[in-house]
KEMIKE-755333 format. One record per residue (C-alpha): residue in one letter; x, y, z. Coordinates in steps of 0.2 Angstrom, whole numbers, plus 2048, in hexadecimal, padded with zeros to 3 digits. Layout:
<sites>
AXYZ ...
</sites>
This chain:
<sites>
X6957792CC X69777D2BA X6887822B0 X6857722A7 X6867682BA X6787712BF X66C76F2B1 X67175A2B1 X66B75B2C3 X65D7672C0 X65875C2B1 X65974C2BC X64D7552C6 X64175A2BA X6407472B5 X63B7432C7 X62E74E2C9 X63775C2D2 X63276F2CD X63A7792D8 X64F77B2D8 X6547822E7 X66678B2E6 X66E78D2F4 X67E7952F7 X68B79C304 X68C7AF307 X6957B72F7 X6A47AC2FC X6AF7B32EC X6B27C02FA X6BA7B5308 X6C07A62FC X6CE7A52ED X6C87982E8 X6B779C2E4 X6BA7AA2DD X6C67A32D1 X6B97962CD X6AD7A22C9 X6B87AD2BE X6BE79C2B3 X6A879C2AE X6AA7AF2AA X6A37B62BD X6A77C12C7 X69A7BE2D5 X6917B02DC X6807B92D8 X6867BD2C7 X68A7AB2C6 X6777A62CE X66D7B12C3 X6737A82B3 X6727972BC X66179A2C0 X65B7A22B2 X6627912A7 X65A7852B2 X64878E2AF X64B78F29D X65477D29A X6487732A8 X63A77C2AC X63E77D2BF X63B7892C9 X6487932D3 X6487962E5 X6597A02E9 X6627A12F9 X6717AA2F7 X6737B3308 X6727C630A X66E7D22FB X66C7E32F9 X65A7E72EF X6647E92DF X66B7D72E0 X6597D12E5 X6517DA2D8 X65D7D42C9 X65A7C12CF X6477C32D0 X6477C12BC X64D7B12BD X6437AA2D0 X6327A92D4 X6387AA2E7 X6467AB2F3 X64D7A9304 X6557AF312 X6577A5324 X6577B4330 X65B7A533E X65A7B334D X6577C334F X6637C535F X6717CE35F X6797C736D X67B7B8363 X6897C035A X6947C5368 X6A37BC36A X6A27A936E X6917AB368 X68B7A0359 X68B7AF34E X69A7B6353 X6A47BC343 X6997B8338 X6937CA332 X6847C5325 X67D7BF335 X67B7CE33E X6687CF33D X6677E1338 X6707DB329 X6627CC327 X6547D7329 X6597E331C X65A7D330D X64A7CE314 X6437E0315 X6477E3302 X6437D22FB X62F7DB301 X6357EA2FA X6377E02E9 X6277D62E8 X6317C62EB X6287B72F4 X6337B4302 X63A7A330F X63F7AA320 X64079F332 X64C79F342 X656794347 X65378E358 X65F784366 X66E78F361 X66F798371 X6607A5370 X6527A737C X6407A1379 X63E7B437B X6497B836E X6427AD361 X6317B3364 X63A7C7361 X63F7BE353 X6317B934C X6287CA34E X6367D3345 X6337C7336 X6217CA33A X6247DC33A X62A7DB327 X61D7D1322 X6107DC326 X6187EB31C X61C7E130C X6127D230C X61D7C6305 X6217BA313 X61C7A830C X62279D31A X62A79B32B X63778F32D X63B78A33F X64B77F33E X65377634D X66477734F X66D76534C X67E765350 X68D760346 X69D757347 X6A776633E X6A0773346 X6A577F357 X69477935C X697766358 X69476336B X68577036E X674767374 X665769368 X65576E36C X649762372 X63975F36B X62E768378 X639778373 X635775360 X623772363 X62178436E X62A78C360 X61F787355 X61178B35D X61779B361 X61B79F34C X607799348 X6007A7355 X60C7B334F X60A7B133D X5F77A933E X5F07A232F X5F67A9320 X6097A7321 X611795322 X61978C330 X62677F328 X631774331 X63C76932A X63875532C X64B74E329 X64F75833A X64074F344 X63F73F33E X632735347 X62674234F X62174833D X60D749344 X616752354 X61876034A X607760340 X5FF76434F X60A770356 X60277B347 X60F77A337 X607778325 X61677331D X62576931A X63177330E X63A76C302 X63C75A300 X6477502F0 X6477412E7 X6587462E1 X66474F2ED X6687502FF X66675E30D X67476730A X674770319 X670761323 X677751318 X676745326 X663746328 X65C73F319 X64B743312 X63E738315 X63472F307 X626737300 X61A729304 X61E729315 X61B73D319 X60B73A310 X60872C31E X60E73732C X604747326 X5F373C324 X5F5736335 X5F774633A X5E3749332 X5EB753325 X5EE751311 X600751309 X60075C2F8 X60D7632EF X60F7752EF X61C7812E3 X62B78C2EB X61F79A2E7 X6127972F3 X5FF7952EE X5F87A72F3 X6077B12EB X6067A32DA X5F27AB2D6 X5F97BD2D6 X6087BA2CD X6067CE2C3 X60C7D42D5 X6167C72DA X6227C02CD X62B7C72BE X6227C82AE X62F7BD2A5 X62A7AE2B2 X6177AF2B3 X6157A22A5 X6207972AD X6177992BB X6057982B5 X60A7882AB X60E77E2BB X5FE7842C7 X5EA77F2CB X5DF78C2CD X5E478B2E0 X5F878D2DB X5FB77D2E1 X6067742D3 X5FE7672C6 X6037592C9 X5FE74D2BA X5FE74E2A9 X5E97502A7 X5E375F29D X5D1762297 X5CE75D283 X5DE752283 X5E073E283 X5E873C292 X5DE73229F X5DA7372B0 X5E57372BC X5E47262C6 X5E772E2D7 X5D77382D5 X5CF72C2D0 X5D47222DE X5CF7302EB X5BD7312E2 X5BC7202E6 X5C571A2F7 X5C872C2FE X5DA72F307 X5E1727314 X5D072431D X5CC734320 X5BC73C318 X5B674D31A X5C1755327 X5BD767330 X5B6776326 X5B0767318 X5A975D322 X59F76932C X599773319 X594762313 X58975E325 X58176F323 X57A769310 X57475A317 X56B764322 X56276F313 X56E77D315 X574786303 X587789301 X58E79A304 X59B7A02F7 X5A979D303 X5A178C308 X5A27892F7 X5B578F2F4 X5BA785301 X5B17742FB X5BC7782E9 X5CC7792F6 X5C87652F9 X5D775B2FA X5D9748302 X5CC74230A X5C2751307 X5C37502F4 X5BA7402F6 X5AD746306 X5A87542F9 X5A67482EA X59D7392F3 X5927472FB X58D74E2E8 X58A73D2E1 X57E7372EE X5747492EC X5737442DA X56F7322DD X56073A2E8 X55B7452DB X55E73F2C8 X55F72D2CE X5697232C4 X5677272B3 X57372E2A9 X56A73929A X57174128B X56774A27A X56D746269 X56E757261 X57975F254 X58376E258 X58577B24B X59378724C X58D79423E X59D7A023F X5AD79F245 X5AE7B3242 X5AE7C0250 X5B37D0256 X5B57CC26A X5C67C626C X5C37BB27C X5D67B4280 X5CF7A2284 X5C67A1273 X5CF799268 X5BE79525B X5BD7A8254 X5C67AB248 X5CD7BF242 X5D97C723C X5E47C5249 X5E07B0249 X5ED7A923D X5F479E24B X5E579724C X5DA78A242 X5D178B232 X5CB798227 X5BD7A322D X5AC79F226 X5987A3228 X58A796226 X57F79B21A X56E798221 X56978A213 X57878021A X57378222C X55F77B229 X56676B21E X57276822D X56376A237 X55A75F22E X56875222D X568752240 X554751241 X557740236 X56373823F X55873924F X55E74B254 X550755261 X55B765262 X56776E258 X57477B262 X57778B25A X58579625D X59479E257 X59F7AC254 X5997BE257 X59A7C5244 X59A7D7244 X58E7D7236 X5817CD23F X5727D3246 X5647CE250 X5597CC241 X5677BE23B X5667B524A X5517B6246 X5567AF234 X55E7A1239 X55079C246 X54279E23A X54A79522D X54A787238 X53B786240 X53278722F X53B77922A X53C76E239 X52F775244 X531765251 X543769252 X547773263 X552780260 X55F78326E X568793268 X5727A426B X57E7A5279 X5797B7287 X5857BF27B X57E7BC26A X56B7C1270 X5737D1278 X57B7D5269 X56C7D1260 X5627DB26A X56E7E926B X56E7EA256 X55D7EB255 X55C7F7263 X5507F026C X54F7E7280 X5537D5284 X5407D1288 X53A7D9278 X5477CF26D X5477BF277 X5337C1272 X5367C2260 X5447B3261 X5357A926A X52B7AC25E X5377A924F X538795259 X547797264 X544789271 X55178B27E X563794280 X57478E283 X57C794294 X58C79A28C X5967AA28B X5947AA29D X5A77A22A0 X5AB7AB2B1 X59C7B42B9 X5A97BF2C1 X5AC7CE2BA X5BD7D02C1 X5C37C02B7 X5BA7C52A9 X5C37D72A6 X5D27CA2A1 X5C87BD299 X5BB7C628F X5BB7DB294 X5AE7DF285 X5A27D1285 X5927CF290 X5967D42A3 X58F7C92B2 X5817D32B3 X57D7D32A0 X57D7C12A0 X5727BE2AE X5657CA2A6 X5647C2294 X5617B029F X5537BA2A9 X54C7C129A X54C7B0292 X5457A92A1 X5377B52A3 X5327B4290 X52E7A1292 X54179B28D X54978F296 X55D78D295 X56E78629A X57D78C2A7 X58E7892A3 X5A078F2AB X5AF78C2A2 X5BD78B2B0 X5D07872B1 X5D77982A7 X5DB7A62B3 X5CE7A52C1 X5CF79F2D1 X5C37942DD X5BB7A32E4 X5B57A72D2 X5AC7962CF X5A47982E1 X59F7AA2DB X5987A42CA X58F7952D2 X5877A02DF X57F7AE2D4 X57A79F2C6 X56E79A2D6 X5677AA2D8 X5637AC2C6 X55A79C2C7 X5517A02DA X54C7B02CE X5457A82BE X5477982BF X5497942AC X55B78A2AE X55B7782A9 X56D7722AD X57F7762B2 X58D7762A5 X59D7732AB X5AA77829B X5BB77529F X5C8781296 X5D1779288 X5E3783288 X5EE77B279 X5E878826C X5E079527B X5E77A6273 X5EB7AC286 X5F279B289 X5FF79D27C X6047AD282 X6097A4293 X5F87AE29B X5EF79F2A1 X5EF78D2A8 X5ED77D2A1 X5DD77E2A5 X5D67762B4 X5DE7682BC X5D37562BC X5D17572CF X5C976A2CB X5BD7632BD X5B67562C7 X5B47622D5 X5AA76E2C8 X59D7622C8 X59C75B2DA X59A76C2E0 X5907722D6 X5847662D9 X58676B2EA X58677D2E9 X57677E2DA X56B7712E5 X55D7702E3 X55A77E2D8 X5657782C7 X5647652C9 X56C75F2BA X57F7612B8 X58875B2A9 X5987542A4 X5A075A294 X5A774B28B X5AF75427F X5B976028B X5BC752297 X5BB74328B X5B373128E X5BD72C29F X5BC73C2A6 X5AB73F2A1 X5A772F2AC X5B07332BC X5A67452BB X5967392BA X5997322CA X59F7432D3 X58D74B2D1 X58974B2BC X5797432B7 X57A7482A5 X589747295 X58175528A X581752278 X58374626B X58A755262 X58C751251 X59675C24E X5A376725A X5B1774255 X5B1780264 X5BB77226F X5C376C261 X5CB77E25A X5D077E26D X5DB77026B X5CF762271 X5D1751269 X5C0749270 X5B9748260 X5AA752257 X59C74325A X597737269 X58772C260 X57C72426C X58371426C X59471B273 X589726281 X580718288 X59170F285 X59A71C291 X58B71A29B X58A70629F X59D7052A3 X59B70D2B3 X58C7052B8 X57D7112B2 X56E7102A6 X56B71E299 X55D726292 X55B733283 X553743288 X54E754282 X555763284 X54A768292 X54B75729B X53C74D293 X53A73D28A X53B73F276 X53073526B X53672226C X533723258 X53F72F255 X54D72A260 X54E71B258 X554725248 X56572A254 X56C718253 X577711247 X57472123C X57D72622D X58B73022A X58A74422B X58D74D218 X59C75821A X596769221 X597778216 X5A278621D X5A1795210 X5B07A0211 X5AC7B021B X5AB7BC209 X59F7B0202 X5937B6211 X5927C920A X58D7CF21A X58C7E221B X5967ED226 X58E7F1238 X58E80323C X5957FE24D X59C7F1256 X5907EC268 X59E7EA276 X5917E7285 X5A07E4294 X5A67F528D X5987FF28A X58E7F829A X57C7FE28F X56C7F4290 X5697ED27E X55C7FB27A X56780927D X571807270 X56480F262 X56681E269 X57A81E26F X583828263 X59682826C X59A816267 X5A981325A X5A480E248 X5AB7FD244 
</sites>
């Protein structure tokens, strides 16, 4: 095929869904035929593989497919040259038995099939990191002894190099223009043993595949005989290895695998466990490509929901919320977690990793189970606070690669010049917010070098003496550490003095991933784990209540948010001061790691309503309000989390820019008539709260609705501030000190 034949087909496919183009190709046969060898020298080739490598490398770059090459043996150079342009390859060893090459053997003058000469590809494809397919052949004349020698030399390679992804086991099918037209075929008895045989050999971790256009019929057969996959299945071309066995629909091996008791899903050609460690596994060039296509599983996305966009929910999740898949509900290790929670039971981190792992049925045993546990503890109500958030500097010195609010030097991609709030414009919004019905203003920003704990006191006091009703929810753990850390003093004696100056409660953020091995990627210098937690205790146990939050769907994995859930429960079985649960989905377009191809879109719709459900789950009964963000998730999406576990929508806001320098187009503002809108259309009644949960006056409330229009904030440019220059810069994740032993630590670097 000519170059621009295979991107029309590739193209075709990438208009019908496909994301994988697998090239599959005869054994260097410029050697043993003219005329492929003349075709190839009329592009401008010499080899087939020279010919592949450019094919491929177009189709990624023109389509964004993925390619999966089978080009026969390689040496490693070959195999290394064509990694830079295929997240995997392949390789059919088909048997490891010599015999079957001797004369009148099926092998028999076919030297690329000696398996020595197989082993070896396969061998170096380990030796290069390269995701690998591999199977056997079966009913060509081997024994069952050989296929299982067979399938322990594969085995043997697997366990030195690691990068086995699946097994095929392929019957023989005979055909009419073939030596072998008249052989017989397996029977289905021997493809089932042989199956059996590849799952106890390989156990849990490497894939058993065999393909349903060769055993039409007796699909669930299979399925019980241990496989876990189907291979490749297109909307668009044939087998071409097997072109009179057609593929079947996609509907029905969905049917066939759910009345097997199993979920149908789509998987990439790089399978999900090599997808999350993609630095070892594929070429730097292609992780973007990559990491554009996957969940936080490594499964592919497969709609066109991201977090802080317009588009609406996916309808199939929606339906699976509602109606669940297929009839089945809870199945095995989900259904056996969710019974233990009934039973009082608290979730494990792995019980809560493998709830975020719901697919099917079990997406919709784990949601139904978290909305009847909120059902049972917030009742029906729906609550909300109308507050005014006030995001006093977009300046700071932590370059966190998801933030794309903070603006520096090294921000001009990103939006809006960078400013300060003097603090006369920050009590006249507070005082705007307080007469339009407002109980709470949230404070936070940037981490401006020049600030210092005594600042963040200003700002309080200023407020307090002004507005001494108004609660004052303020300072993420980083800011009060940094404070803290200025002043040279500990976390209990400043959180004290912020008490004192009328800080009411804090905001749970800057906790993003409570893992610190995610977070030397996300956000090396800022607060660790640890320092988090201990600004929350010290908060806790100097009378302050606060918030939790986890922003999810950058870099981590599902074993991250069980690990954040699971030490965001101790902290509260510690001090008990957290109020609620903040799910804050990541907002990619303008993420600065995002636009270096570093990240994912953020999480997928199925994983933010997982987010809530099991948190629910996981934090009960020690955080018992969760909350969707209807500015991350906007209005739809906010409703479906409300009936996966949520009881509460935040704020009204008044005013937002973190989101929306993110990329998020949800808007700035949600008055009370749209909450208690949002609210009735799925079948709920409302009520304002406070920021701790209690009723606020009736009186004032009443000033929320119909209120005027906001004055245009005052943004100062950041010179106007006059700020002085710190003598050093606080980098807590880095210099792993307690708050008050940076009075006395000489070795840090001068800003």
């Amino acid at each position: 095929m000519t170059m621009d034949e295979v991107l029309e087909v590739a193209s075709r496919g990438t208009e019908l869904g496909c994301k994988e183009a697998l090239f599959t190709l005869g054994e260097k046969p410029e050697l043993r035929y003219p005329a492929a060898k003349e075709a190839l020298a009329t592009m401008g080739y010499g080899t087939t593989l020279e010919y592949l490598h450019d094919v491929a490398g177009s189709v990624l770059r023109e389509t964004g497919l993925l390619p999966h090459l089978n080009p026969g043996t390689m040496s490693g150079t070959e195999i290394h040259r064509l990694r830079s342009v295929s997240v995997s390859m392949g390789l059919m060893l088909e048997s490891a038995s010599e015999r079957l090459c001797g004369k009148g053997m099926p092998h028999f003058g076919s030297p690329d099939k000696v398996p020595a000469v197989r082993l070896r590809t396969i061998a170096a494809a380990g030796k290069a990191k390269v995701p690998f397919t591999t199977g056997i052949l079966i009913g060509i004349g081997e024994t069952r002894l050989e296929r299982v020698q067979s399938l322990l030399a594969i085995r043997a390679l697997h366990q030195r190099y690691g990068h086995i992804q699946e097994i095929i086991v392929q019957n023989f099918r005979a055909k009419s223009d073939t030596k072998m037209k008249d052989a017989p075929e397996p029977s289905l008895d021997d493809l089932l043993w042989t199956l059996a045989v590849a799952r106890i050999v390989f156990g849990p971790d490497v894939s058993i595949q065999a393909p349903p256009n060769l055993s039409p019929g007796v699909l669930p057969q299979l399925v019980s005989a241990g496989i876990d996959d189907w291979g490749g299945v297109s909307p668009l071309t044939p087998d071409f290895v097997n072109p009179e066995a057609p593929w079947p629909h996609l509907d029905e091996l969905a049917r066939e695998t759910a009345s097997s008791g199993k979920h149908l899903h789509e998987r990439l050609t790089i399978y999900p466990a090599y997808a999350r460690d993609l630095e070892a596994w594929v070429d730097p060039g292609l992780v973007p490509a990559v990491l554009g296509m996957i969940d936080a599983e490594g499964y592919p996305r497969v709609d066109g929901w991201a977090a802080g966009e317009r588009t609406p929910p996916p309808e199939p999740v929606l339906s699976l919320m509602r109606n669940g898949s297929g009839g089945l509900s809870g199945t095995g290790p989900v259904s056996y977690i969710l019974g233990r929670l009934r039973d009082g039971e608290e979730l494990e981190e792995a019980d809560a990793e493998t709830l975020f792992l719901a697919r099917g049925g079990d997406f919709h045993a784990v949601v139904q189970a978290a909305d009847a546990l909120r059902r049972r503890v917030n009742g029906d109500v729906v609550s909300y606070v109308v507050t005014r958030n006030i995001n006093y500097t977009n300046v700071c010195y932590f370059k966190c690669g998801f933030c794309a609010f903070s603006k520096g030097k090294l921000a001009e991609n990103l939006r809006g010049p960078a400013y300060v709030v003097p603090i006369p414009e920050i009590v006249r919004r507070a005082r705007e917010a307080w007469d339009r019905g407002g109980v709470e203003v949230c404070l936070q920003g940037g981490i401006h070098p020049g600030f210092t704990g005594d600042h963040y006191l200003k700002i309080v006091t200023a407020i307090k003496n002004e507005l001494p009703d108004l609660h004052v929810h303020a300072f993420s753990a980083l800011e009060v550490f940094q404070g803290a850390a200025t002043l040279g003093i500990s976390l209990d004696e400043y959180v004290g003095r912020l008490r004192a100056a009328g800080l009411s409660s804090l905001p749970g953020t800057a906790a993003e991933i409570l893992d610190d091995d995610v977070r030397a990627t996300l956000c090396p210098d800022k607060v660790s784990t640890d320092q988090w937690l201990s600004v929350h205790d010290a908060a806790h146990r100097g009378g302050l209540h606060s918030t939790t939050t986890i922003m999810f769907g950058s870099i981590e994995t599902t074993q991250s948010w069980a690990r954040h859930l699971v030490r965001l429960r101790e902290q509260q079985q510690r001090s008990g001061g957290f109020t609620e649960f903040v799910p804050l989905p990541f907002v990619h377009m303008e993420a600065p790691m995002y636009l270096k191809g570093a990240a994912r879109k953020g999480p997928t719709f199925r994983e933010a309503v997982l987010i809530h459900a099991v948190a629910r789950l996981a934090l009960h009964p020690h955080i018992t309000n969760i909350q969707a963000s209807w500015v991350k998730l906007g209005v739809a999406g906010a409703k479906a989390c409300l009936q996966a576990g949520a009881n509460d929508l935040g704020g009204t806001l008044m005013n937002e820019s973190i989101s929306r320098a993110a990329g998020a187009t949800h808007g700035q503002e949600m008055p009370p008539e749209g909450m208690e809108e949002m609210i009735a259309a799925i079948g709920r009644p409302s009520r304002q709260r406070t920021t701790l949960y209690g009723e606020p006056n009736p009186e004032h409330s009443k000033l929320s609705y119909d209120a005027s229009p906001l004055v245009e904030p005052d943004n100062p440019g950041v010179n106007d501030a006059a700020i002085a220059r710190p003598n050093r810069l606080i980098r807590p994740g880095v210099d792993l000190l307690a708050p008050e032993d940076y009075a006395a630590d000489k070795s840090l670097s001068t800003a």
